[in-house]
N, C-alpha and C positions, 0 to 999 in steps of 0.2 A: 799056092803058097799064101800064107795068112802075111800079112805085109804089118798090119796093127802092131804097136809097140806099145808093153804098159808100162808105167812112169820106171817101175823097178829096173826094167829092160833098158830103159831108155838113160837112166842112170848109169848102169852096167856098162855100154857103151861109149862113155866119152874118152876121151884120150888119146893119143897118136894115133893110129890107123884108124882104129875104131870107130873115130869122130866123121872121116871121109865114107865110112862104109854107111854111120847112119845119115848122114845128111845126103847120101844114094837112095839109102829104101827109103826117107822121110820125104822125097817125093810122091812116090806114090802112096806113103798114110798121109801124108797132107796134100790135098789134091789141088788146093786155091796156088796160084802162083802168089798171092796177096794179101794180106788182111790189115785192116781198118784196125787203129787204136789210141783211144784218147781218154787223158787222165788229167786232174789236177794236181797239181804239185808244189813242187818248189824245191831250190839246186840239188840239193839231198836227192828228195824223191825221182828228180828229175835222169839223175845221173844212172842211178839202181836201175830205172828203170828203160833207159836205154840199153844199158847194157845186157840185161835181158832179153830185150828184142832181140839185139843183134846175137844172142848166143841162139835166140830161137832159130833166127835166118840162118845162122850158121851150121845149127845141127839139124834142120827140116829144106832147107832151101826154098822154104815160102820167107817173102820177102816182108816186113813189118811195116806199116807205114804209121811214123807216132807223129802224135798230135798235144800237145799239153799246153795250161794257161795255170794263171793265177784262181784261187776260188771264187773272187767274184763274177771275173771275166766267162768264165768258165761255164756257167750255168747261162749267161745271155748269146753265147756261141752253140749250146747245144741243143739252145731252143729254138734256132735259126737254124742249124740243122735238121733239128726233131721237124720245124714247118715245111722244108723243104723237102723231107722223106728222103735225107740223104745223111743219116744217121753212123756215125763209122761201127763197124763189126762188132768190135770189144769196146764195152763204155765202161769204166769207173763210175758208180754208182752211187747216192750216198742216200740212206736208208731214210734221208724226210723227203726226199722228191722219189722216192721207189714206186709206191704205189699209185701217184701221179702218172709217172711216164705207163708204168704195167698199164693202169685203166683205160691209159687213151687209146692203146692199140701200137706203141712202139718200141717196146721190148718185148723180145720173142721169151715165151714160158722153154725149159732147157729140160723138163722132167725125162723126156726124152732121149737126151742125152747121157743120163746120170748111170752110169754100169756101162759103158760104151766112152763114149771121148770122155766123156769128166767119169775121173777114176778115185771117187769119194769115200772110199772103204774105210779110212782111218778118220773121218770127217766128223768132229760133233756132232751129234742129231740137233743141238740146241743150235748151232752156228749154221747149221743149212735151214733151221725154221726160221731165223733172220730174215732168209731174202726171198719169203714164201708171199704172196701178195694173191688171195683169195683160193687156196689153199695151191698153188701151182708156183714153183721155183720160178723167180726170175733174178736173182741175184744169188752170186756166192761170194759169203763175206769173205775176206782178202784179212781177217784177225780181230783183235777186242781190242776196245779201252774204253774210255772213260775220260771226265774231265776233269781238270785238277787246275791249281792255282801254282805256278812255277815262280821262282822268286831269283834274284843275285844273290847267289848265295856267297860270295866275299865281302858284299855291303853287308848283308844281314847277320853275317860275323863279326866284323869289325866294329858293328852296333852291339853286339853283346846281344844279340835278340833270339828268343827261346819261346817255341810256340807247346815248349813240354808235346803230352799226348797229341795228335791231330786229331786221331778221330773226339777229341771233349774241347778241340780247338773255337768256339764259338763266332759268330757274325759280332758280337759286340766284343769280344776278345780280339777279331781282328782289326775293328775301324778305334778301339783305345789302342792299340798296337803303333797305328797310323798316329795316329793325334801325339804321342811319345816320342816319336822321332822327327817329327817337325822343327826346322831352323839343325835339324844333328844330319839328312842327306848329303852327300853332294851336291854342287852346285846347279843346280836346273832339275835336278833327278827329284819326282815326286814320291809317294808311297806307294800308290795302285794306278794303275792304266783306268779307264771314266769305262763301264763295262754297263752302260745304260743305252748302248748304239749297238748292244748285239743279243739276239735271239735266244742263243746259247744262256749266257744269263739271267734271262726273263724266264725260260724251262725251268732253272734253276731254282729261283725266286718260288714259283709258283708251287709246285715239287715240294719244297720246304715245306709248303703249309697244306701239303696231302691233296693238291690238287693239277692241275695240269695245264699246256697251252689246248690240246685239244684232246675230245671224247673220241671213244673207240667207233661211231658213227659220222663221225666229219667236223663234229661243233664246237663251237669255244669253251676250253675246260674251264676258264677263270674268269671273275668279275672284272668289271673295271675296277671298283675298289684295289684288287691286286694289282695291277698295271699305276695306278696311281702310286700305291704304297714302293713300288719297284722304282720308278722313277723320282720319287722324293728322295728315296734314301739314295740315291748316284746323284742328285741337284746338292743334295748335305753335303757330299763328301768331294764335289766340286767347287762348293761354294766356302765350306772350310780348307781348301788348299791340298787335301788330300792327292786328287786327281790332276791331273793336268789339263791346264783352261782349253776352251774348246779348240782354239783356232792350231795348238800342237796336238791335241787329239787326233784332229782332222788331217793331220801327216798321214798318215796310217789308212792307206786305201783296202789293207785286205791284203799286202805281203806279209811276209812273215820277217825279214827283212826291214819294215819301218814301224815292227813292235815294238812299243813306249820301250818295253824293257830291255830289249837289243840295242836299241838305241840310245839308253842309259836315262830315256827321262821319267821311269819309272822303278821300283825296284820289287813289284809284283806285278804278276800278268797273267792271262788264261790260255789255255792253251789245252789240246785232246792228249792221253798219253801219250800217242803216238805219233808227237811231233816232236818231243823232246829232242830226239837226235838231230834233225833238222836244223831244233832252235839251238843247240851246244854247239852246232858247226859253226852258226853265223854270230856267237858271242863269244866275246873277248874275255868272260870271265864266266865263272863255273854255274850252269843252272841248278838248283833242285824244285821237285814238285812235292807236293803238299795237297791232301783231302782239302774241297772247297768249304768251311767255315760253315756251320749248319748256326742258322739263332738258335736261344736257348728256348727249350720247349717244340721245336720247328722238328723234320724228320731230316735226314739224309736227303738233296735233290736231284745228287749224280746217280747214273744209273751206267750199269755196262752195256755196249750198243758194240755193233760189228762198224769198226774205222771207216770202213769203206767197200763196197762191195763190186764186184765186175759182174756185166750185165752182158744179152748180144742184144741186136737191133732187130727189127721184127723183117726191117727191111735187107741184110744183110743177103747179100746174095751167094751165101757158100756157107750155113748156118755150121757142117759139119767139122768146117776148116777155124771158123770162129772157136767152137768152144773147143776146141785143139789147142789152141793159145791159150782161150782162156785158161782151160785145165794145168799148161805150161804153166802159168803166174801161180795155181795156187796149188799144185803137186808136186812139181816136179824137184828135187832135189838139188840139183842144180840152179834152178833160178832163185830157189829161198836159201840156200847159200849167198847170193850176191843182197837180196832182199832183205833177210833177216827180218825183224820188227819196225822195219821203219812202217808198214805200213799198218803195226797192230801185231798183238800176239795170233798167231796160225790156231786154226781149230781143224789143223790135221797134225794128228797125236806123234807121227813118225817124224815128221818134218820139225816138230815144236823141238821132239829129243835131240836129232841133227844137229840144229844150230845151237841149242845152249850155250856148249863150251865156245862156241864162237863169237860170244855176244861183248862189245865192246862194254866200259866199266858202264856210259854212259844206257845202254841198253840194257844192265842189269839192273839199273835204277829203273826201269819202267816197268820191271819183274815185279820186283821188290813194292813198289806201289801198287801196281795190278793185284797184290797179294793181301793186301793192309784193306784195297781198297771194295776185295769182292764180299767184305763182311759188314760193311759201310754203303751199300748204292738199296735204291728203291726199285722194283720191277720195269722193263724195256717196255716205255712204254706204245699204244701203238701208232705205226708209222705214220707220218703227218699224211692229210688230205689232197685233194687236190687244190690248187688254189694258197698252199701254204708256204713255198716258194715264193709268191707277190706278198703274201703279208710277212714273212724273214726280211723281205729284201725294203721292206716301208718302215723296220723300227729305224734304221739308220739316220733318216730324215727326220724321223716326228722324234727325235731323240736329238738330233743338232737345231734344232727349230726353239728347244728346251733351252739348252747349252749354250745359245747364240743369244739367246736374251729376243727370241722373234714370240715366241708364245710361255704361257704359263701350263704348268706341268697339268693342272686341272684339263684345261683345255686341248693340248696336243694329246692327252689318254681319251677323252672324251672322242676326237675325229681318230684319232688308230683307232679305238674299239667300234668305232659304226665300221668304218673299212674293213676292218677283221672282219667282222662279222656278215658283212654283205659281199665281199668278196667268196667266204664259204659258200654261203648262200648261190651265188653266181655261180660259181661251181659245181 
């Protein structure tokens, strides 16, 4: 007797009896009494995503064991891991350390897999070349987005404020926008969150002027000049009161929970599409997003990228049991009922149909962007190198070093860009 169940099957199955007959034969297609899973999150992501375990334990009787931190925590945990070759099963993925962890030897290639436990039929071709890392699958993206700028949107009412078109919305349209509502915010609340301490906006920056943080062979896409001109204009827009002074910036370790703008001392902020829902739970007052502000002359510097992608370990020891979950998180119908977009639009075409009608108002606003926003982004560009996790993780420093009145912007660009640069190099 064939024991394998495919997603459809396994769908067909839940419900009163049904659900104790499969969680009998789901012993024997899942043979692991166990498996390993760890994600980055936050209370949102956190909660979906237990409760999909526990439906997996429930309808297989392999037991789930979750692991979850904040993003910055996150990446210094799994590289203590990753040294100690005790990597958990199913890893969350996120597409600038992909080909990192793939090169070194610990992420297992799944191509093997794919027509067998991962039942990818209705799967984009373009969302599975995502998580391809020297032409061998080691990542399945988990859905899209993109990045956008999210605002208060009851302050930005209440101000009377109209950004008309987005996509003709310009970088010097948004910091006169800024400079207008000065002494008219609330009390303590600035215009924009200081976005000169993350990564993310530097892509950005660079993108704009048809260039990049790094070449498709490992190396620095942009001059210093760029990195200078990046940093001057977040020192303007701190130094004219726009931003918030370094020492409330510095609240903000990397929850989502102590963003300026959640926390009311901003009334823009950045954020991936697919965190929106996240960020609406933990705000007391209504978000919207908005295309990132392109200067005038400059290109579009958002690009669509897969949110996040699930990976296995090279060291896993029940490789076949891993991507049985994994394939769980990104087929099965049941779990992306409980999942929805929080972690990104799905690029499996059956499941995307499914949940529509079930999409909270707040999740049809990420549609609705995602749609504005795929005639607006610049090509995916590719995956960051190895060695670009330590330079992500140094703008935050040589960016408060700025901020803190310790160095001049000339100076703190000039030591990132040797670092950058010989950190690759090292690499």
């Amino acid at each position: 007797m064939n024991s394998k169940l495919n997603r459809r099957q396994f769908g067909g199955l839940v419900g009163g009896a049904s659900l104790a007959v499969l969680a009998s034969a789901g012993r024997s297609a899942f043979a692991a009494d166990s498996v390993r899973l760890i994600w980055w999150g936050n209370p949102e992501r956190d909660k979906r995503t237990y409760a999909v375990a526990d439906l997996y334990q429930e309808m297989t009787g392999t037991e789930v064991i979750p692991e979850t931190y904040s993003w910055g925590d996150y990446w210094t945990k799994l590289g203590t891991l990753a040294a100690g070759g005790d990597l958990p099963d199913v890893i969350q993925m996120d597409y600038r350390y992909i080909t990192e962890y793939a090169r070194r030897g610990q992420l297992a290639a799944m191509d093997e897999f794919i027509g067998n436990e991962l039942e990818l039929d209705d799967f984009a071709p373009s969302a599975l070349e995502s998580g391809k890392v020297d032409d061998k699958v080691y990542g399945i993206s988990m859905g899209s987005n993109t990045m956008s700028y999210v605002y208060n949107a009851d302050v930005f009412n209440e101000l009377g404020l109209d950004m008309g078109d987005p996509t003709k919305f310009t970088t010097e349209d948004f910091t006169a926008m800024g400079k207008s509502v000065m002494g008219k915010l609330p009390d303590r609340m600035f215009f924009m969150s200081n976005k000169g301490r993350e990564e993310n906006a530097l892509q950005t920056f660079t993108r704009q002027r048809g260039k990049d943080l790094y070449t498709a062979d490992g190396q620095l896409a942009f001059e210093l000049e760029d990195l200078v001109d990046f940093w001057d204009y977040w020192k303007m827009m701190l130094d004219e009161g726009l931003t918030p002074p370094a020492d409330v910036e510095a609240l903000n370790a990397g929850k989502m929970d102590e963003m300026m703008m959640v926390t009311h001392r901003s009334l823009f902020d950045f954020l991936h599409s697919n965190q929106l829902v996240a960020c609406q739970n933990l705000a007391d007052f209504e978000v919207n997003m908005t295309l990132i502000p392109t200067p005038e002359g400059g290109q579009p510097g958002q690009y669509m990228k897969p949110s996040m992608l699930l990976s296995m370990a090279e060291n896993s020891p029940d490789k076949s049991a891993a991507a049985s979950l994994l394939n769980f998180f990104i087929t099965a119908p049941e779990a992306n009922d409980i999942l929805l977009i929080e972690r990104g639009v799905t690029g499996d075409a059956s499941i995307r149909e499914r949940i529509t009608a079930a999409l909270t108002p707040t999740e049809a606003k990420i549609i609705e962007y995602l749609n504005v926003a795929a005639d607006h982004v610049s090509p995916l560009p590719p995956a960051p190198p190895k060695g670009a996790g330590e330079i992500d993780r140094a703008v935050e420093p040589a960016w408060d070093a700025i901020a803190f009145g310790q160095k001049s912007v000339a100076d703190a660009a000039q030591e990132f860009y040797d670092f950058a640069r010989t950190t690759l190099e090292r690499a």
